[in-house]
N, C-alpha and C positions, 0 to 999 in steps of 0.2 A: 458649594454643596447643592446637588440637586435638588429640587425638594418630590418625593412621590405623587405617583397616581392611586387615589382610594384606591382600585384595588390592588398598585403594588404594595401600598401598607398592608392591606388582608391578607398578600399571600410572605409578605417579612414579620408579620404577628405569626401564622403559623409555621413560619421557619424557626423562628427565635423560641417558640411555645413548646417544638416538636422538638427541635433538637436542644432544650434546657441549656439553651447561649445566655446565661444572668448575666455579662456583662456586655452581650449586646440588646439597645434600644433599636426597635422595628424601625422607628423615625429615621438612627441614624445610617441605615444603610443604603450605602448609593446603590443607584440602577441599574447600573455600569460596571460597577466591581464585580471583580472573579469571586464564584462563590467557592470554589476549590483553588489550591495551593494558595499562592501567594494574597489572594480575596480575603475572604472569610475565613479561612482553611479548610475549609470540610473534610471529610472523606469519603471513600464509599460506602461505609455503611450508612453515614449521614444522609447520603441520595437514596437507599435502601426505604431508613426512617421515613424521610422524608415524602418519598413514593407511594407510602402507606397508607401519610395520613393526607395527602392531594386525593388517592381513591377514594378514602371514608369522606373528603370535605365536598370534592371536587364532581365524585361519579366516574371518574376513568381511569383505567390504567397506566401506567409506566411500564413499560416491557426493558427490562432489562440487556435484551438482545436488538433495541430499537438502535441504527446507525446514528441518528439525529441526534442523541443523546446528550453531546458534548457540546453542542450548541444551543440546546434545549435546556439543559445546567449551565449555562455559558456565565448568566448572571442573571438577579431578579429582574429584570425587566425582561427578558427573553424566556424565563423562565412565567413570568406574570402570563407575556403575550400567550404562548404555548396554551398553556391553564381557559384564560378567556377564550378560545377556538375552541378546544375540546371540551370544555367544563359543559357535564349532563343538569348539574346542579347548583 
């Protein structure tokens, strides 16, 4: 088991926070795992949720129409990286 980067745990607190996962812990999510199908499961309205509350935490959008999308949701760690580039806040 991997163990996270502070801020991959800040951004699997507000995964876990955002999309009401109780039976998952922030801690225990690898960096690497698929956050959609086989991963986590998500869905797309989860990445919707999710996109939301990155704006309100983060400062920038998610464009829904962005190409990058699926590599950018790939997993929290790509997701983490993504966030730390862009992040206004």
């Amino acid at each position: 088991m991997e163990a996270l980067s502070p801020f991959e745990l800040e951004v699997a607190r507000l995964l876990v926070e955002t999309l009401h996962l109780e039976e998952v812990q922030p801690e225990a999510v690898q960096p690497e795992e698929a956050l959609f199908g086989e991963g986590l499961g998500l869905d797309s309205i989860d990445a919707l949720e999710l996109a939301l509350a990155i704006a309100k935490t983060y400062g920038f959008q998610l464009r829904a129409e962005d190409q990058n999308n699926r590599r950018i949701f790939a997993s929290l760690r790509a997701l983490s990286q993504h966030i730390a580039q862009q992040r206004t806040r």
